[in-house]
DSSP file (Angstrom, degrees, kcal/mol; ACC not computed):
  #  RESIDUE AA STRUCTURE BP1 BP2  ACC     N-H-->O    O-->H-N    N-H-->O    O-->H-N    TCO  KAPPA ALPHA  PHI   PSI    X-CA   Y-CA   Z-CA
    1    1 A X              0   0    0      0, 0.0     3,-0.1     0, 0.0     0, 0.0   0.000 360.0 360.0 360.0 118.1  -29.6   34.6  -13.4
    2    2 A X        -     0   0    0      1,-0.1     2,-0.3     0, 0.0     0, 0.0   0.029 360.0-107.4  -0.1 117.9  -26.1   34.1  -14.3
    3    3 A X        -     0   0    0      1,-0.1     2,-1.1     2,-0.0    -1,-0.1  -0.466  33.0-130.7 -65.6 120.8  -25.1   32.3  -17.7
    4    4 A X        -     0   0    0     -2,-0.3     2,-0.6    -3,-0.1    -1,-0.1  -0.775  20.7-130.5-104.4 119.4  -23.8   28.7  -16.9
    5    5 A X        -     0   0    0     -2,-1.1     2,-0.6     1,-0.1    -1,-0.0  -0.597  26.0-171.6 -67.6  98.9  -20.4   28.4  -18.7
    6    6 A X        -     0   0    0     -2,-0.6     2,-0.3     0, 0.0    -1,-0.1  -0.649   7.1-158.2 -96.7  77.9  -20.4   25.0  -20.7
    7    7 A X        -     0   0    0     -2,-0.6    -2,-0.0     3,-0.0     3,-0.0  -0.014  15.1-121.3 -59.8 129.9  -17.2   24.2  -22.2
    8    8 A X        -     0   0    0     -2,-0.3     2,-0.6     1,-0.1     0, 0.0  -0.382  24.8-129.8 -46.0 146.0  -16.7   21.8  -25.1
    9    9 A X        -     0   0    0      2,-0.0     2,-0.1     5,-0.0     5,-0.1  -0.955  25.8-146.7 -71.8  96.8  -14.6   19.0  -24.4
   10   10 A X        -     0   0    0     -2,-0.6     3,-0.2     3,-0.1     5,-0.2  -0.396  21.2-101.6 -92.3 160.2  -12.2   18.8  -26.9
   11   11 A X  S >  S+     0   0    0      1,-0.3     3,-1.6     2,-0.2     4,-0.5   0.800 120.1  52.5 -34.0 -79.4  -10.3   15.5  -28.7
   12   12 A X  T 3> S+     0   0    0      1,-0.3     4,-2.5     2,-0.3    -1,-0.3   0.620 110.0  43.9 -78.3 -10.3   -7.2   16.1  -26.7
   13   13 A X  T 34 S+     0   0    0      1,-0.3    -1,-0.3    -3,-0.2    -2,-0.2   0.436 112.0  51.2-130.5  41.6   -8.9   16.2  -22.9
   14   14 A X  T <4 S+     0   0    0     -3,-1.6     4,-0.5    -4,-0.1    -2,-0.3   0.304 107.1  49.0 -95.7 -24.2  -10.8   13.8  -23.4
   15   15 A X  T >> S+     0   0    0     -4,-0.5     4,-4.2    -5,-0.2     3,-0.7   0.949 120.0  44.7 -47.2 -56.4   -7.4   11.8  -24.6
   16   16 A X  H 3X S+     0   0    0     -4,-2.5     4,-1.8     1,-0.3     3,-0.2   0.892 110.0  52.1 -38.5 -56.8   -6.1   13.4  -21.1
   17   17 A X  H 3> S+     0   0    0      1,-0.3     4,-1.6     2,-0.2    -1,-0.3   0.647 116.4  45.1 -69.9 -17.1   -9.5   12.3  -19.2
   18   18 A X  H <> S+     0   0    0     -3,-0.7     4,-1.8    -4,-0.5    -1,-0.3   0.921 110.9  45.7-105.8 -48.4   -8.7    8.7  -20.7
   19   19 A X  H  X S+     0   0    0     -4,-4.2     4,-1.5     2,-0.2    -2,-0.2   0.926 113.6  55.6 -45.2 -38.8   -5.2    8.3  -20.1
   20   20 A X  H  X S+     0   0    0     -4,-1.8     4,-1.8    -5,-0.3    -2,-0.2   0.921 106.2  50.9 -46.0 -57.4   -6.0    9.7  -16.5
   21   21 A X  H  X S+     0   0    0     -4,-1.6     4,-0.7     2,-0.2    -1,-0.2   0.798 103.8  57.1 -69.6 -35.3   -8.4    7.1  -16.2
   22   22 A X  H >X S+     0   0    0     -4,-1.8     3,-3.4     2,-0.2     4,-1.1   0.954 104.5  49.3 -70.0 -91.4   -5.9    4.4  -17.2
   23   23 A X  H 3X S+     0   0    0     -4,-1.5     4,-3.1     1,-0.4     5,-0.3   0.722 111.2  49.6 -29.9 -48.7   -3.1    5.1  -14.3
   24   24 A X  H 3X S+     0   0    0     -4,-1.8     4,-0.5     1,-0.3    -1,-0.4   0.647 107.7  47.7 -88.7   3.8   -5.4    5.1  -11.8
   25   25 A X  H <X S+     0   0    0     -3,-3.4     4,-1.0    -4,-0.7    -1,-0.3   0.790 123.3  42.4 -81.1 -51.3   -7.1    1.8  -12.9
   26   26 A X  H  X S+     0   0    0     -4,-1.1     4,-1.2     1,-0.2    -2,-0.2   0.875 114.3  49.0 -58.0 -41.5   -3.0    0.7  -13.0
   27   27 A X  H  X S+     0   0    0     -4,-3.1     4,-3.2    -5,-0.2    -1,-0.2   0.837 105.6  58.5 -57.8 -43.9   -2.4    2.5   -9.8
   28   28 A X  H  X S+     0   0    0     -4,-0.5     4,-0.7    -5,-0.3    -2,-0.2   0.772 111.5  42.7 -63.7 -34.7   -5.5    0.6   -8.3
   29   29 A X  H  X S+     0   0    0     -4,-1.0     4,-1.1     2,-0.2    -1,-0.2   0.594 104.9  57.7 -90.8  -9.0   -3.8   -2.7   -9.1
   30   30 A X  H  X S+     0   0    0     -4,-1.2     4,-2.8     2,-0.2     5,-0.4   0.918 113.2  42.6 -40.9 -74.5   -0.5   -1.7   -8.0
   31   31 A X  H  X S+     0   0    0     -4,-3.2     4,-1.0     1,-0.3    -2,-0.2   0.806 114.5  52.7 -61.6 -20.7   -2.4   -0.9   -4.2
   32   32 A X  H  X S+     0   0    0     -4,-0.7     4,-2.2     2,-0.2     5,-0.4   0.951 114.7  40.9 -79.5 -49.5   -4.5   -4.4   -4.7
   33   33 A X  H  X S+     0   0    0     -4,-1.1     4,-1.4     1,-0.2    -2,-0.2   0.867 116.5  50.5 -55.3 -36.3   -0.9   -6.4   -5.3
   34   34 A X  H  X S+     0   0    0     -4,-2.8     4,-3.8     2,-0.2    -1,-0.2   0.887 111.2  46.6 -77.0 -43.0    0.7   -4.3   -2.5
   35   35 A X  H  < S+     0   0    0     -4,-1.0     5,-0.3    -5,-0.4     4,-0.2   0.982 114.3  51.1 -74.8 -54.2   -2.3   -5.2    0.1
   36   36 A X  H >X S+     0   0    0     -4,-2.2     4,-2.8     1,-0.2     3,-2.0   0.947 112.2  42.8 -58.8 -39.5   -2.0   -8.9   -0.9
   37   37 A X  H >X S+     0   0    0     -4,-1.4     4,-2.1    -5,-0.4     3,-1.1   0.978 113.4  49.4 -68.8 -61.2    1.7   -9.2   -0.4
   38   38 A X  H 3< S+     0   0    0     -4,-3.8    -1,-0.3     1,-0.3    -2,-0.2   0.351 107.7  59.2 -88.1  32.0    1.7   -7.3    2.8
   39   39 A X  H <> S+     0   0    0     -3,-2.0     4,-0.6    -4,-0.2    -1,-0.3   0.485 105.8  50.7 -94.3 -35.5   -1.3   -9.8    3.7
   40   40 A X  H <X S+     0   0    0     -4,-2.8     4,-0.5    -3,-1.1    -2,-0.2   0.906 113.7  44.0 -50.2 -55.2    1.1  -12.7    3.2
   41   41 A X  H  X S+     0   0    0     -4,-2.1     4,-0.9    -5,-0.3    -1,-0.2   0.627 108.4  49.6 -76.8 -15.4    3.4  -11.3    5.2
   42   42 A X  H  4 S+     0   0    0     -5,-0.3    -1,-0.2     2,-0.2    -2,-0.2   0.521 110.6  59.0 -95.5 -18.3    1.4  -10.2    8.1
   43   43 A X  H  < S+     0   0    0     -4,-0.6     4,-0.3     2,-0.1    -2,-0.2   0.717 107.0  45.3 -80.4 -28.3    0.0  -13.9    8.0
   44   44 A X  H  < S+     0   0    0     -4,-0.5     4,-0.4     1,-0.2    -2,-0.2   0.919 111.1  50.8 -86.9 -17.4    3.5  -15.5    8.4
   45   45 A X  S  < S+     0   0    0     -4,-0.9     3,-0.3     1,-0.2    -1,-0.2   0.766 109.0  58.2 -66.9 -20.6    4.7  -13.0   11.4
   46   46 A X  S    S+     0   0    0      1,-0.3    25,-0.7    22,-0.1    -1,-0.2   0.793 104.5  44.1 -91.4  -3.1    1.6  -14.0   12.8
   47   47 A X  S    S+     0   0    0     -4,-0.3    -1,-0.3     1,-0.3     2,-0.2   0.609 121.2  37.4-105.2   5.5    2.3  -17.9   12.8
   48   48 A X  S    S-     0   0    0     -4,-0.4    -1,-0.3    -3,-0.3     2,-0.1  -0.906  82.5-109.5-151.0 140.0    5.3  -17.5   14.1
   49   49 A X        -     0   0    0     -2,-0.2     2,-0.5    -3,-0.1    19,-0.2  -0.200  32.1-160.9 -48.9 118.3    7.8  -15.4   16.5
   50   50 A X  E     -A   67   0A   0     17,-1.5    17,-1.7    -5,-0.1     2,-0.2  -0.932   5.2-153.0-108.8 139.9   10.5  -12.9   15.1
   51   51 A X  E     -A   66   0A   0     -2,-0.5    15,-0.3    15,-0.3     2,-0.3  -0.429   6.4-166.9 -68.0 134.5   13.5  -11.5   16.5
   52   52 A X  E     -A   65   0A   0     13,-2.3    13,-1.7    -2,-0.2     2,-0.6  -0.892   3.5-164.9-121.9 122.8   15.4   -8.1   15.7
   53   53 A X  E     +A   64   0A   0     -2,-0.3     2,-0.6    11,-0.2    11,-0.2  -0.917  12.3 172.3-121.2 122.9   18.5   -7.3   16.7
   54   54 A X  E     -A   63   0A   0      9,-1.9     9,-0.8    -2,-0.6     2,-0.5  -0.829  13.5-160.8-121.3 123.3   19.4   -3.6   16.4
   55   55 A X  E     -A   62   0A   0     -2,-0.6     7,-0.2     7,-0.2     2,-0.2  -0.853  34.5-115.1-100.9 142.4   22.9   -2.1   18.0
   56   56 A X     >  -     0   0    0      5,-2.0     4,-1.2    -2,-0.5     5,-0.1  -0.549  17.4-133.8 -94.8 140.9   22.7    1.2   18.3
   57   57 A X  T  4 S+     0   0    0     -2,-0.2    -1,-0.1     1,-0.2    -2,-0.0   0.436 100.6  37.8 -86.4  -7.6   25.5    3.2   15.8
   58   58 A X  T  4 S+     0   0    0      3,-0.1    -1,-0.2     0, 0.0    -3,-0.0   0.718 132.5  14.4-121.6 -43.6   26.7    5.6   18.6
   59   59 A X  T  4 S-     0   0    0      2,-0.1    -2,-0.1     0, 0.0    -4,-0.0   0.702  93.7-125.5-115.5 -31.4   26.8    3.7   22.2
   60   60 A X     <  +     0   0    0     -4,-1.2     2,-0.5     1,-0.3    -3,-0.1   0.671  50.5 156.0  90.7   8.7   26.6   -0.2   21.0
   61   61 A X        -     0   0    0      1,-0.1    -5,-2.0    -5,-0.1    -1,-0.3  -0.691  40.0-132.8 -96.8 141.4   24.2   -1.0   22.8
   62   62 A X  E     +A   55   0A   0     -2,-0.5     2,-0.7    -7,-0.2    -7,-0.2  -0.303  21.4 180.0 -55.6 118.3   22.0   -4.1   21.7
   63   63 A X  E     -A   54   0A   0     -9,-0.8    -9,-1.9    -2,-0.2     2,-0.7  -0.924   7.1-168.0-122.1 155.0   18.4   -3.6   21.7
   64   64 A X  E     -A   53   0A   0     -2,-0.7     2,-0.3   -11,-0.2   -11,-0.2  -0.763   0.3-167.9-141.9  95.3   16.2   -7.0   20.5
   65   65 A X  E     -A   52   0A   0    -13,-1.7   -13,-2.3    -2,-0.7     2,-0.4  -0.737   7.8-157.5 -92.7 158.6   12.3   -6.7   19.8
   66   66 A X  E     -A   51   0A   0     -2,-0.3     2,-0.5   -15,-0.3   -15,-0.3  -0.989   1.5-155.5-133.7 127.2   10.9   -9.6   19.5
   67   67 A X  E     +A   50   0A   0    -17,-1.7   -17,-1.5    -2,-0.4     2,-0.4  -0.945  24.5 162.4-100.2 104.6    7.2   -9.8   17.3
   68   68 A X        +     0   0    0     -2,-0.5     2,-0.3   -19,-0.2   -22,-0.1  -0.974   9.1 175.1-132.5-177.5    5.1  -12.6   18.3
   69   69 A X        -     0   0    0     -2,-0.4     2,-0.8   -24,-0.2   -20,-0.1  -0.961  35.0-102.9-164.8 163.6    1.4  -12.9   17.4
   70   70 A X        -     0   0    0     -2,-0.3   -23,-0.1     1,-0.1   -24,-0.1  -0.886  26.5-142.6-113.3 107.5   -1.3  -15.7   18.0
   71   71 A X        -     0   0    0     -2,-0.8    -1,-0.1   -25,-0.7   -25,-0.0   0.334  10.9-146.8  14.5 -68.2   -2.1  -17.6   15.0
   72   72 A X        -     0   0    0      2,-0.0     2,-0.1     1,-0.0    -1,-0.1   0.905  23.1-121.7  21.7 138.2   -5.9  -18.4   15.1
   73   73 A X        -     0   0    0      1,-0.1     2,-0.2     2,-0.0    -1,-0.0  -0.612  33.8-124.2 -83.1 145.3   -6.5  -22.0   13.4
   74   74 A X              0   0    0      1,-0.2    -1,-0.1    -2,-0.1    -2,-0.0  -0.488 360.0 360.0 -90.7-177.5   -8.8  -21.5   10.6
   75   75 A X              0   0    0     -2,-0.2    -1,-0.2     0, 0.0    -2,-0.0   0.482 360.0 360.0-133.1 360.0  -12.1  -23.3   10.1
């Protein structure tokens, strides 16, 4: 059998392993803020119709989407 290579962990990467650990705990609440806000937003398109009007940069021509979405009443 083959010798199984256990390296020591030294001070500084375990400093890394813990800074590491910290962004992605920061990063994780970053993506939780992000989800709530674009939960806000996805709640207000949905109570009400919006409009876009985009003229196209070469020909002029008008194009208009329109978003609407059905509400559901809570209970």
């Amino acid at each position: 059998m083959a010798k199984e290579d256990n390296p020591k962990v030294t001070q500084e990467q375990s400093a890394d392993v813990d800074r590491l650990r910290k962004r992605l705990e920061l990063m994780d609440e970053r993506l939780d803020n992000l989800d709530s806000m674009v939960t806000a937003v996805v709640e207000r398109v949905m109570s009400q119709p919006i409009s876009i009007s985009i003229t196209c940069p070469r020909c002029g021509h008008v194009m208009d989407i329109v978003l609407s979405g059905v509400h559901k009443p809570k209970k």
